[in-house]
C-alpha positions in Angstrom: -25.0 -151.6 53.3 -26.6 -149.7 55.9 -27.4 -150.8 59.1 -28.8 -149.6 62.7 -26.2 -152.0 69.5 -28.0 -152.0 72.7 -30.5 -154.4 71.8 -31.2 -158.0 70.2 -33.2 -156.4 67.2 -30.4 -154.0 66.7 -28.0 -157.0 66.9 -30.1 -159.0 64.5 -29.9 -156.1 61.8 -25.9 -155.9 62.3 -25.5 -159.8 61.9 -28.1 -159.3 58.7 -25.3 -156.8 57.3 -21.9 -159.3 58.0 -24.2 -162.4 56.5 -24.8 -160.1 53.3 -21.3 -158.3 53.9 -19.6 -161.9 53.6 -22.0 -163.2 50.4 -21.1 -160.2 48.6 -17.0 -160.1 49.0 -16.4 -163.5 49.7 -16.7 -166.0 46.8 -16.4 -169.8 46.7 -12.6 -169.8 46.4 -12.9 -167.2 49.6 -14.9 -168.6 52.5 -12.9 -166.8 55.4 -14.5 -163.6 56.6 -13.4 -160.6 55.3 -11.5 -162.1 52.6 -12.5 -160.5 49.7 -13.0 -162.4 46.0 -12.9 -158.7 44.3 -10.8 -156.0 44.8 -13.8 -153.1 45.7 -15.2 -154.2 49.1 -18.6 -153.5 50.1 -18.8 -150.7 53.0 -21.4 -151.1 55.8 -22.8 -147.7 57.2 -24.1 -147.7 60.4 -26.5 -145.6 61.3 -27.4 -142.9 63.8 -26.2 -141.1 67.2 -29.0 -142.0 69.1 -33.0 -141.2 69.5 -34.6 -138.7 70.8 -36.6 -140.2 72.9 -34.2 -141.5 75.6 -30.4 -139.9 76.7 -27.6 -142.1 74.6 -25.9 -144.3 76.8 -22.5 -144.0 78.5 -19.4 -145.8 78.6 -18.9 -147.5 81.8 -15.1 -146.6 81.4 -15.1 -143.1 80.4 -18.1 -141.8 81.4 -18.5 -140.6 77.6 -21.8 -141.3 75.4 -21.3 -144.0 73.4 -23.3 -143.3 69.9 -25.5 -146.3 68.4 -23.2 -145.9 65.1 -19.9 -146.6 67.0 -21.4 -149.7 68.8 -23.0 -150.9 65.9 -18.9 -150.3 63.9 -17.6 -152.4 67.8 -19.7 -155.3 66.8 -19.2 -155.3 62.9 -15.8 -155.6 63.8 -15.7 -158.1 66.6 -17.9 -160.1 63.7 -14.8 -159.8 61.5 -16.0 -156.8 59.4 -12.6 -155.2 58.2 -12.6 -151.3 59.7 -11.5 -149.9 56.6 -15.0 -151.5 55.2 -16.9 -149.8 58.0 -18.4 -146.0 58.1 -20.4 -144.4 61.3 -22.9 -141.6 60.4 -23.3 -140.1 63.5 -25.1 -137.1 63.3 -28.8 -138.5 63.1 -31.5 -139.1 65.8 -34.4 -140.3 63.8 -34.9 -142.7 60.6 -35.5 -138.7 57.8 -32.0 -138.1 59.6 -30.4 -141.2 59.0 -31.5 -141.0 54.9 -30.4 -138.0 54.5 -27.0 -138.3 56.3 -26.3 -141.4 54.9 -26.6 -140.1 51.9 -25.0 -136.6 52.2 -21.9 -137.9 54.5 -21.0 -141.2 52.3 -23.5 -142.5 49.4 -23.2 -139.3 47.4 -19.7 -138.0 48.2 -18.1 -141.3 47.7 -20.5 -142.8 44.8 -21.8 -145.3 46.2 -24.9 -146.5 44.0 -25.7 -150.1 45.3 -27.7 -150.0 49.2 -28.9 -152.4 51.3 -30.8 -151.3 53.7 -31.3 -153.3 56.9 -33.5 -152.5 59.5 -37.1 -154.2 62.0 -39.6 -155.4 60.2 -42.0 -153.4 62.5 -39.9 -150.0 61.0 -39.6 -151.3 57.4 -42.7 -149.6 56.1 -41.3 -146.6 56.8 -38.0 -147.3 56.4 -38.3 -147.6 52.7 -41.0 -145.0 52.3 -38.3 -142.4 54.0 -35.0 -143.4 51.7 -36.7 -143.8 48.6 -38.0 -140.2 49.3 -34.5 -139.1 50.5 -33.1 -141.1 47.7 -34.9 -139.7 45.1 -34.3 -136.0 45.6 -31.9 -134.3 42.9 -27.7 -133.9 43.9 -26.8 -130.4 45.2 -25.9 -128.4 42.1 -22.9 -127.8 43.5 -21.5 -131.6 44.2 -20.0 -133.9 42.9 -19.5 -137.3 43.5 -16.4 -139.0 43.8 -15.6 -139.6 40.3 -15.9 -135.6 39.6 -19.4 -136.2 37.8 -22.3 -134.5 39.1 -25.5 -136.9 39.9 -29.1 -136.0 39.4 -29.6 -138.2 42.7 -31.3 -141.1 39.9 -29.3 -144.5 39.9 -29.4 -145.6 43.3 -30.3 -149.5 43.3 -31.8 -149.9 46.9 -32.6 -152.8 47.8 -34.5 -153.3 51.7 -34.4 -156.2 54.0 -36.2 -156.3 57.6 -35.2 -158.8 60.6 -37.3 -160.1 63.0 -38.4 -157.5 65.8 -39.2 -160.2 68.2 -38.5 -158.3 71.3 -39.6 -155.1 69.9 -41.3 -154.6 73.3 -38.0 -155.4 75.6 -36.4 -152.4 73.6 -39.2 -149.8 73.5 -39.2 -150.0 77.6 
């Protein structure tokens, strides 16, 4: 599962991911978060450094930047999210990045062939439009996935779900 935490949308699409996190490893003998009811766990990938549109944000401790992936991995795991079930792909600043990194840092080198991708429903359109492009392009000839098979960069179930963007204009200021 991937998903996009500075702001209530961003929020919303992390608390989509645990919801769906939860109905996919928890069973009905297995109600407690992060109790799984099979043995491989779902991983959520959050998404992104930052944009480019504005400087990332700082920690008021450090003084360091804090990248959107890392807060987005703070609050999977405050929401019970196991840490070994969470992966940050921080090298991205706009949705083409955050395909293709997603797919190059973890989907692809760890063979993972089931997404769920999470994101506004004001940036769904082209959400999808972008990973089923990204998704779609042929494996490097020279990779292989985890399993030592090489992968044509077909098979990749993706399925897309948006969350409200109510205060889509709170965020863009």
């Amino acid at each position: 599962m991937m998903a996009h935490c500075r702001h209530g949308v961003v929020e919303r699409r992390l608390d989509c991911a645990v919801v769906r996190w939860n109905e996919c490893c928890c069973g009905p003998d297995n109600d407690a978060v992060g109790t799984p009811s099979t043995d491989r766990r779902p991983v959520i990938v959050t998404l992104s450094a930052g944009t480019a549109h504005k400087p990332l944000p700082r920690d008021g401790r450090t003084g360091y930047q804090v990248f959107e992936s890392w807060a987005g991995a703070q609050h999977l795991k405050q929401s019970g999210i196991p840490a070994e079930c969470i992966l940050m792909e921080w090298s991205s600043y706009d949705t083409i990045g955050n395909a293709y990194f997603a797919r190059t840092q973890h989907t692809d080198v760890l063979g993972l062939k089931k997404l769920l991708v999470v994101t506004s429903d004001f940036h769904m359109p082209r959400t999808r439009a972008i990973f089923e492009w990204v998704f779609a392009l042929p494996h490097h000839q020279h990779s292989t996935n985890s399993d030592g098979g090489k992968s044509d960069g077909v098979g990749y179930e993706m399925t897309f779900e948006d969350v409200s963007d109510a205060d889509r204009q709170n965020w863009l200021s």
